[in-house]
Backbone as XML, in Angstrom:
<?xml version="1.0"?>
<chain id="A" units="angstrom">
  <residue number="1" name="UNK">
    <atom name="N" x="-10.290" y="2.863" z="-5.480"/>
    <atom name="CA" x="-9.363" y="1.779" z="-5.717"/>
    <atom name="C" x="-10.144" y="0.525" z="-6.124"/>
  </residue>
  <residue number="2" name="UNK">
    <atom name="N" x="-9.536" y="0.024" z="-6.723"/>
    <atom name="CA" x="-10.203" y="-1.301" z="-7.468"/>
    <atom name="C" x="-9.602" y="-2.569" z="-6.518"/>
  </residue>
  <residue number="3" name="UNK">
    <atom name="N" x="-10.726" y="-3.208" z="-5.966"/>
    <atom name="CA" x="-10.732" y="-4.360" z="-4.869"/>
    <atom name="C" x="-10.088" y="-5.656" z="-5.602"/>
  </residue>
  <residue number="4" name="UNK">
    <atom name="N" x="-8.749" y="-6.481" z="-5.548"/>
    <atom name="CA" x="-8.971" y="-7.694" z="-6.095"/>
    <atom name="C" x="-8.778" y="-9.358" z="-5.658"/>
  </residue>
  <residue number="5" name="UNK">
    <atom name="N" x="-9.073" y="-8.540" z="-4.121"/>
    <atom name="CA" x="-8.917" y="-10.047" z="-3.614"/>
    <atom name="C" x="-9.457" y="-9.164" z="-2.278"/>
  </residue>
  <residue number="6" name="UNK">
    <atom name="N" x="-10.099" y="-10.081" z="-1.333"/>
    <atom name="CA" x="-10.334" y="-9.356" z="0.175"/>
    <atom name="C" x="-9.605" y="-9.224" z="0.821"/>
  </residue>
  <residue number="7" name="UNK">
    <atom name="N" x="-9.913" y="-8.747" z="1.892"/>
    <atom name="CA" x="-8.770" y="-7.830" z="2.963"/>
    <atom name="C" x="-8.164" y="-9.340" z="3.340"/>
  </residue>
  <residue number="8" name="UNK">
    <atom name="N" x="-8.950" y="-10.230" z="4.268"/>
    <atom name="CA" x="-8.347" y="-11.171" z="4.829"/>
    <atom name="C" x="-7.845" y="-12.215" z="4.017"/>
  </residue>
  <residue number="9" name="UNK">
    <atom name="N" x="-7.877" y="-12.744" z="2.485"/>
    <atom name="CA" x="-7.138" y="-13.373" z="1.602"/>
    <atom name="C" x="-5.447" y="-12.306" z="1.855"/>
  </residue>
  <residue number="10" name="UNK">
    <atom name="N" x="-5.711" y="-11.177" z="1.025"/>
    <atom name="CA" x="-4.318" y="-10.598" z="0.931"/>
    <atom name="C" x="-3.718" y="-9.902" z="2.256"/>
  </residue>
  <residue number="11" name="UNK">
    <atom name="N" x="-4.273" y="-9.802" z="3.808"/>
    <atom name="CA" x="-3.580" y="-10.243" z="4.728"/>
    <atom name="C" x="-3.285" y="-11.707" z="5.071"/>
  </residue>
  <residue number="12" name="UNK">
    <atom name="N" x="-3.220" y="-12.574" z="4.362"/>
    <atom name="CA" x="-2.831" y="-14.041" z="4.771"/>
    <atom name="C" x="-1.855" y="-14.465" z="3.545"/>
  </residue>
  <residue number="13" name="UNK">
    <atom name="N" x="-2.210" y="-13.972" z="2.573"/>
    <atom name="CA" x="-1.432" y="-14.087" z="1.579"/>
    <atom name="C" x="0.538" y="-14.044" z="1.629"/>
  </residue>
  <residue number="14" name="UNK">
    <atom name="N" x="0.957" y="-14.951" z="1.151"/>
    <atom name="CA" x="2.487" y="-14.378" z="0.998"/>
    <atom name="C" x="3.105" y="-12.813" z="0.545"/>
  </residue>
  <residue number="15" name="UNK">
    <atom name="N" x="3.658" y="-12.156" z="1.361"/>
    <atom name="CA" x="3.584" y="-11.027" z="0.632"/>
    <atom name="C" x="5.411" y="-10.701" z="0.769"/>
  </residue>
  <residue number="16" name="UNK">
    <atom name="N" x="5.312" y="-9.517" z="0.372"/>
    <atom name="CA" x="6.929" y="-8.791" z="-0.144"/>
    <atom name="C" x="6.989" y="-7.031" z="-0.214"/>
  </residue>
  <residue number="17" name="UNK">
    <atom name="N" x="8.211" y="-6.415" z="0.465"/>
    <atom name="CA" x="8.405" y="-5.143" z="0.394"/>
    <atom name="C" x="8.668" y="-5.373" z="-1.402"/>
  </residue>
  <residue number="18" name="UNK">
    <atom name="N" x="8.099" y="-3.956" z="-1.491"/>
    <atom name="CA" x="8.256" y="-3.546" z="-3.321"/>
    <atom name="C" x="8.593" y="-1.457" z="-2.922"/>
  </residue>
  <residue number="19" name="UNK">
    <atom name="N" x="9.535" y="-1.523" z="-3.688"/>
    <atom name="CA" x="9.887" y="0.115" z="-3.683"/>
    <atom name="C" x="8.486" y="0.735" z="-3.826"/>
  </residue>
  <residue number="20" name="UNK">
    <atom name="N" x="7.654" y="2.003" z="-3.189"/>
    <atom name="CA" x="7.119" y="2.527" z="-3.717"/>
    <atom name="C" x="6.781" y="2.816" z="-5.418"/>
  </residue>
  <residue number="21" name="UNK">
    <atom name="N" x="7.509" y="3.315" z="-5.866"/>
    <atom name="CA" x="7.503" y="3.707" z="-7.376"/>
    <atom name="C" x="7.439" y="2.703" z="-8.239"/>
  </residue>
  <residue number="22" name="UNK">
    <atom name="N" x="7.960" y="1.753" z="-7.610"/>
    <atom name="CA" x="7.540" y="0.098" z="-8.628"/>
    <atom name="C" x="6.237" y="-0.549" z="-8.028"/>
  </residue>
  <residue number="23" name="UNK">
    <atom name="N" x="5.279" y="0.056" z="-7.052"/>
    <atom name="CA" x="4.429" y="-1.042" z="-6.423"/>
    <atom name="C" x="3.112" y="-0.481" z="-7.463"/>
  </residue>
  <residue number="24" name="UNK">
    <atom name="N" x="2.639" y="-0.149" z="-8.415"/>
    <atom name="CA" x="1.456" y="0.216" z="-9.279"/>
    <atom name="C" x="1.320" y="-1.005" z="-10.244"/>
  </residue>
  <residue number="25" name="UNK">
    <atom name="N" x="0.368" y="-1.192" z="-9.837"/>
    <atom name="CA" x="-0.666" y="-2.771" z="-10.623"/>
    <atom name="C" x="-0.392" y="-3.640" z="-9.526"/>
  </residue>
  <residue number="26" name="UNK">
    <atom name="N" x="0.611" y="-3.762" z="-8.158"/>
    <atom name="CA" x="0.544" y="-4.629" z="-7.861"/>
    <atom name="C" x="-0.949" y="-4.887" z="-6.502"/>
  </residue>
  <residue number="27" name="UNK">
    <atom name="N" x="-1.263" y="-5.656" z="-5.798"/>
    <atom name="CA" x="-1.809" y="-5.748" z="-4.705"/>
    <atom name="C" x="-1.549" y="-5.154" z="-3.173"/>
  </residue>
  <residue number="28" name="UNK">
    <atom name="N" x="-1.912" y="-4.363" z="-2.707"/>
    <atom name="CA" x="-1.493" y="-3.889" z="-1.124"/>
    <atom name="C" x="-2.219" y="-5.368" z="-0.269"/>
  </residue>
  <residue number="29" name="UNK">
    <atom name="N" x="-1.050" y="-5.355" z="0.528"/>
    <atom name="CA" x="-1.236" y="-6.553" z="1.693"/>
    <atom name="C" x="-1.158" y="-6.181" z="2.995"/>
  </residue>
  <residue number="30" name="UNK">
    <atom name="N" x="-1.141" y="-4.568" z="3.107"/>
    <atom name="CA" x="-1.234" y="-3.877" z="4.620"/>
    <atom name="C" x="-2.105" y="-2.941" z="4.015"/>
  </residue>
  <residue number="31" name="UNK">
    <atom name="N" x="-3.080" y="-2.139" z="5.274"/>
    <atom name="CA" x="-3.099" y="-0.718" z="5.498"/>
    <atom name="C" x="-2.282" y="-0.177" z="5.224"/>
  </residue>
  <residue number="32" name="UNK">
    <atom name="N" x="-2.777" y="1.192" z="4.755"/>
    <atom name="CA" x="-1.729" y="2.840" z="4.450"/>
    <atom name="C" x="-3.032" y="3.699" z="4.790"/>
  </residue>
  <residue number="33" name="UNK">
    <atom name="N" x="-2.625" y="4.808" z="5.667"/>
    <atom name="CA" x="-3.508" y="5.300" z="6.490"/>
    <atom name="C" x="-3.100" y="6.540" z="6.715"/>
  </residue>
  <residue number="34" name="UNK">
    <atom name="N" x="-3.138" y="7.915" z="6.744"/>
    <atom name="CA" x="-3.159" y="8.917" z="7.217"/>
    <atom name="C" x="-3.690" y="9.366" z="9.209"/>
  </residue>
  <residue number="35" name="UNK">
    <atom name="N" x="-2.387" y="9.198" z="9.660"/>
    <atom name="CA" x="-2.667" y="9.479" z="11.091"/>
    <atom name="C" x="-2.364" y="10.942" z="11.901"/>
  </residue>
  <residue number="36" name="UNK">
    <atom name="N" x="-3.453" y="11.516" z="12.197"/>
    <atom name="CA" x="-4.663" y="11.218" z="12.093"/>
    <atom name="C" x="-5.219" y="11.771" z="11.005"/>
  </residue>
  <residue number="37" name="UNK">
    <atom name="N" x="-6.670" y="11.564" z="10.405"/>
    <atom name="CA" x="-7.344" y="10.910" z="11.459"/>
    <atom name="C" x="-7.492" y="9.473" z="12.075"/>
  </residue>
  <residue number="38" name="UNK">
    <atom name="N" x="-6.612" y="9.092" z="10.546"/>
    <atom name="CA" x="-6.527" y="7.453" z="11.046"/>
    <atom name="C" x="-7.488" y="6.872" z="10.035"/>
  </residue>
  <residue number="39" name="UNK">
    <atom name="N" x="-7.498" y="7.362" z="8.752"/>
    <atom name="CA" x="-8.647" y="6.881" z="7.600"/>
    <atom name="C" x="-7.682" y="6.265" z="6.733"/>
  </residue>
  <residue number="40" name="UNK">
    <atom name="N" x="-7.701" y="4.799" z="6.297"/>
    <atom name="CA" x="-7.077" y="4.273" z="4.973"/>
    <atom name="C" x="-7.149" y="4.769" z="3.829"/>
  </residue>
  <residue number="41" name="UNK">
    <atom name="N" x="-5.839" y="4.589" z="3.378"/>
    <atom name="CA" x="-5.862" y="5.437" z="2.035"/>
    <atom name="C" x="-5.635" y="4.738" z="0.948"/>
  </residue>
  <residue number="42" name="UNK">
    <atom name="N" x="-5.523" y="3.270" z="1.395"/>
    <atom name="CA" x="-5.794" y="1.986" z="0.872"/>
    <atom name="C" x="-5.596" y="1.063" z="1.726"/>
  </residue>
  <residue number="43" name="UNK">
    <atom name="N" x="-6.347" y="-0.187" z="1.350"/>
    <atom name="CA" x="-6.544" y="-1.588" z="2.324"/>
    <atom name="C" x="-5.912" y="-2.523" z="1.461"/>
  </residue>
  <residue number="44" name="UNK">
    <atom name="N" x="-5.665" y="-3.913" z="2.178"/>
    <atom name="CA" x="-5.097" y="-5.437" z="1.593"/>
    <atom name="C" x="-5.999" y="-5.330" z="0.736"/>
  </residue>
  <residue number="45" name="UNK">
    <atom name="N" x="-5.668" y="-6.248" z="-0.296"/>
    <atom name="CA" x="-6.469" y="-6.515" z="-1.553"/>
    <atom name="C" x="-7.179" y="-5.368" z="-2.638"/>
  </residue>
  <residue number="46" name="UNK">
    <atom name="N" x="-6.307" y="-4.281" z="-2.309"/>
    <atom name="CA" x="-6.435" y="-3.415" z="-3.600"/>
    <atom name="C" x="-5.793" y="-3.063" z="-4.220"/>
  </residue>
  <residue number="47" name="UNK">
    <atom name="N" x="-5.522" y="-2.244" z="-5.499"/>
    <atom name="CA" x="-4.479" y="-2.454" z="-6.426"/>
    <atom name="C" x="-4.170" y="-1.749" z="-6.384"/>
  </residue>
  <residue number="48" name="UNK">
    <atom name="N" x="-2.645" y="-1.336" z="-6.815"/>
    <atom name="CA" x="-2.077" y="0.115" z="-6.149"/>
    <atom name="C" x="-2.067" y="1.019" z="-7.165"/>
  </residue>
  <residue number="49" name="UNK">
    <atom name="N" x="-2.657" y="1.757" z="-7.350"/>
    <atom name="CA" x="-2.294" y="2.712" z="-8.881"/>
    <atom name="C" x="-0.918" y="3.997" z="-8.661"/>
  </residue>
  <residue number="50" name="UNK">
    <atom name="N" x="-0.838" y="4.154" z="-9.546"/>
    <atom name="CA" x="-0.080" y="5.809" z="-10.241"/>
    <atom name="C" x="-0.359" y="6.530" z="-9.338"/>
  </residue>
  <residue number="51" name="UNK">
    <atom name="N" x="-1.541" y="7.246" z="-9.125"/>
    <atom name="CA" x="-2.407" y="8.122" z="-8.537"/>
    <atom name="C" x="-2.152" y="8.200" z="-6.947"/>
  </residue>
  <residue number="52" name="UNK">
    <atom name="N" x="-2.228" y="6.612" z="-6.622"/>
    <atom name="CA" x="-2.223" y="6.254" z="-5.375"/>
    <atom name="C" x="-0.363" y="6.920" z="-4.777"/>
  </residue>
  <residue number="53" name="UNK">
    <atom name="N" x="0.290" y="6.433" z="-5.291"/>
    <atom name="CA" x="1.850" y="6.272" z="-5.079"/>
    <atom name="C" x="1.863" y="8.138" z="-4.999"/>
  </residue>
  <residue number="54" name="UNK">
    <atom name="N" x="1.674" y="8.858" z="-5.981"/>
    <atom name="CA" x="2.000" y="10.188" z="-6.196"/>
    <atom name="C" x="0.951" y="10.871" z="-4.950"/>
  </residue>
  <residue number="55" name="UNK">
    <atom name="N" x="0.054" y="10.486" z="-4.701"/>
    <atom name="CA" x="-0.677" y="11.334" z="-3.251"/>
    <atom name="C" x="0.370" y="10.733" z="-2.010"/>
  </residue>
  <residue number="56" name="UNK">
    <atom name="N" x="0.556" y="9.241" z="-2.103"/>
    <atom name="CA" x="1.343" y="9.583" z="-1.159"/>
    <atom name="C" x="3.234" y="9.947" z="-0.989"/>
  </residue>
  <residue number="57" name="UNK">
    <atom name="N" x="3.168" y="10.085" z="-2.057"/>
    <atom name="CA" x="4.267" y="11.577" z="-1.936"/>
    <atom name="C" x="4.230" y="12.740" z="-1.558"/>
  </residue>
  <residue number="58" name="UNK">
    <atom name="N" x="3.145" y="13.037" z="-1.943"/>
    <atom name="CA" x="2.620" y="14.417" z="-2.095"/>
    <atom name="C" x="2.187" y="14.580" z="-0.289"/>
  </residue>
  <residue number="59" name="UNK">
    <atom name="N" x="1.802" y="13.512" z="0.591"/>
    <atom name="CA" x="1.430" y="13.571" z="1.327"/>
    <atom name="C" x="2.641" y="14.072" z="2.901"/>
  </residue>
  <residue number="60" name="UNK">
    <atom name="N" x="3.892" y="13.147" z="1.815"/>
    <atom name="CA" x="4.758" y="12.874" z="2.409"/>
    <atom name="C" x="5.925" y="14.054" z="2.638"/>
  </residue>
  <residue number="61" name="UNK">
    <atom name="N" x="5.784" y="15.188" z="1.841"/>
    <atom name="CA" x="6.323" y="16.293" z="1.328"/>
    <atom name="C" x="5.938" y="17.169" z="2.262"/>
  </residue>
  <residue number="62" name="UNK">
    <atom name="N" x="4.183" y="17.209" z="1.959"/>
    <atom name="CA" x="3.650" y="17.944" z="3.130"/>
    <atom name="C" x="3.533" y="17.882" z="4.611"/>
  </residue>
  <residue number="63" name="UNK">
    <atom name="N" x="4.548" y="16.757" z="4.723"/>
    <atom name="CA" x="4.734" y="16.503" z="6.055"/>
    <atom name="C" x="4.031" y="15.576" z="6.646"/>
  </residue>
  <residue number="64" name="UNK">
    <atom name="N" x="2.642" y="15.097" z="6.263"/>
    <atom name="CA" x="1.697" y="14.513" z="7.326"/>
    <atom name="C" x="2.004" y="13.099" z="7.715"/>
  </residue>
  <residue number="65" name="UNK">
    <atom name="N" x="1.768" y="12.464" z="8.462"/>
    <atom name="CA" x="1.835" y="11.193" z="9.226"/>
    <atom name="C" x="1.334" y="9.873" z="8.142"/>
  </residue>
  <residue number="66" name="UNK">
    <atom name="N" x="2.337" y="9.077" z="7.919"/>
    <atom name="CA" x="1.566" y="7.629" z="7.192"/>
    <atom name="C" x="1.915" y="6.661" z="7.949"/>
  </residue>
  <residue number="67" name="UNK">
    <atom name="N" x="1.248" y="5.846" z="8.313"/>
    <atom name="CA" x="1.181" y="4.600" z="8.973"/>
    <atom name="C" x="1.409" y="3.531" z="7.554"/>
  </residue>
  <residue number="68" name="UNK">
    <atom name="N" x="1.981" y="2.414" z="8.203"/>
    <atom name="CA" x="1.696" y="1.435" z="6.950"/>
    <atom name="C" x="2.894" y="0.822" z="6.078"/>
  </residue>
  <residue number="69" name="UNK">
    <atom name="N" x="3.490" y="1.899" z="5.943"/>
    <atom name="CA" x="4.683" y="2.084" z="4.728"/>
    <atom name="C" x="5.993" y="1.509" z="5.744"/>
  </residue>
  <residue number="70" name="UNK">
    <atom name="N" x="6.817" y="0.789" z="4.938"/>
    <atom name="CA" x="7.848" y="0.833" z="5.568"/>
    <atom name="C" x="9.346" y="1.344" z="5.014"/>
  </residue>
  <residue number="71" name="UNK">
    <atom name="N" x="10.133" y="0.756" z="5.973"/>
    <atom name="CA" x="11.579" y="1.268" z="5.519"/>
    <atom name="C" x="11.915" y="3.168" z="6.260"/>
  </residue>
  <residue number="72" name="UNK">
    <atom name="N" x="13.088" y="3.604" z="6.210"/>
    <atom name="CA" x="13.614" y="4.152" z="6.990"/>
    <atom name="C" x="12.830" y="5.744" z="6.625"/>
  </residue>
  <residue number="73" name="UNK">
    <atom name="N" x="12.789" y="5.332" z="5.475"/>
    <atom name="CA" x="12.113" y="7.145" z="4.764"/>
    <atom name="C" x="10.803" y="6.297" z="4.073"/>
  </residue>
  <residue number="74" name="UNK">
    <atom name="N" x="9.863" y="5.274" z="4.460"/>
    <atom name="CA" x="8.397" y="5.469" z="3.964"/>
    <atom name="C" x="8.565" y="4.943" z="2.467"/>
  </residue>
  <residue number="75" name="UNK">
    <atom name="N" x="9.775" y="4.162" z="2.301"/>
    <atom name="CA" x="9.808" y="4.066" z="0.549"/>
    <atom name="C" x="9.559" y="2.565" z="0.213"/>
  </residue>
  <residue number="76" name="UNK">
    <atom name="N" x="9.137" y="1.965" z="1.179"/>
    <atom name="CA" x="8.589" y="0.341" z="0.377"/>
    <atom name="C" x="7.445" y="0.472" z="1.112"/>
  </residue>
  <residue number="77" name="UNK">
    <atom name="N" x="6.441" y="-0.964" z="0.378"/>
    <atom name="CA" x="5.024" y="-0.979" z="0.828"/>
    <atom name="C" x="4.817" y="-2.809" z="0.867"/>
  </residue>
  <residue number="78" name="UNK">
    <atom name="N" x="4.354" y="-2.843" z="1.356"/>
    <atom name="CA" x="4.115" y="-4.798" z="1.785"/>
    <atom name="C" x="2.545" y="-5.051" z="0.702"/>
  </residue>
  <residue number="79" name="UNK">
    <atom name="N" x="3.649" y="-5.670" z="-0.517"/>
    <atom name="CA" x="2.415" y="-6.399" z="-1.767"/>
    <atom name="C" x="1.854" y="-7.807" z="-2.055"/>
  </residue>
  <residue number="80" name="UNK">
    <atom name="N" x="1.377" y="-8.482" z="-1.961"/>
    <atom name="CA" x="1.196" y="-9.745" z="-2.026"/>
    <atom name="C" x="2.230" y="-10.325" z="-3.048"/>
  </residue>
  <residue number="81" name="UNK">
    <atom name="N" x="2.519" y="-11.210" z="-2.906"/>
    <atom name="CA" x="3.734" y="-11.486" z="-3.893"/>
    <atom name="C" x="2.935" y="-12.231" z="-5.266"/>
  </residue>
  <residue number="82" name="UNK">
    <atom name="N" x="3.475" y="-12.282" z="-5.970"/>
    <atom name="CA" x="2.890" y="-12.665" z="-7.450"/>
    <atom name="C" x="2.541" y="-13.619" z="-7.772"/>
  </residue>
  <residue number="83" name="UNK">
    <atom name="N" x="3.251" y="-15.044" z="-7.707"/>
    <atom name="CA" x="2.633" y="-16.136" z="-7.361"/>
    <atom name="C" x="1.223" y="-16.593" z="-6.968"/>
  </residue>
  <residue number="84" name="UNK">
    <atom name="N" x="0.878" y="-15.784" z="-5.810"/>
    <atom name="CA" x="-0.408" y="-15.533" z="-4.444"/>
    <atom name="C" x="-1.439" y="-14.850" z="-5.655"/>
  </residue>
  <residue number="85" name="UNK">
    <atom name="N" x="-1.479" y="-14.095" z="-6.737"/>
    <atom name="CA" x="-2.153" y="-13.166" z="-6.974"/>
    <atom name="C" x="-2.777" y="-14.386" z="-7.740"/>
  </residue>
  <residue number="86" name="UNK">
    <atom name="N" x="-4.151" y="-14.210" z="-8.026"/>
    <atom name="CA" x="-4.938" y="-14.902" z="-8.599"/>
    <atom name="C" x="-6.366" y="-14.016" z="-9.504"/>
  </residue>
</chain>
């Protein structure tokens, strides 16, 4: 993943739920983590790609545990809001 701001800028940052499927190019402003073992599968301040969104579908299909994500079925993600992005 391509870093574009640090963890603690885009955890302090203003941020916003964005649907999964619309959150690619934008910034992650939480952890997303596979539990267990409990390894990020992206951090604040990285950019969310294509790639990223479709593993965690794929992850999500197969059943396994995501931390991070919100909403009732795992379908929004907390992005820095646009303004904030620099």
């Amino acid at each position: 993943m391509k870093q574009l701001m640090s963890i603690s800028r885009a955890m302090d940052a203003p941020s916003q739920l964005c649907l999964l499927e619309e959150s690619a190019g934008k910034i992650a402003a939480e952890f997303v983590y596979l539990y267990p073992p409990g390894i990020p599968i992206i951090v604040p301040g990285e950019q969310i790609t294509g790639l990223f969104t479709r593993n965690v579908r794929r992850y999500m299909e197969q059943g396994l545990n995501l931390h991070g994500l919100c909403g009732e079925n795992n379908e929004t993600i907390s992005v820095v809001k646009e303004q904030a992005e620099v």
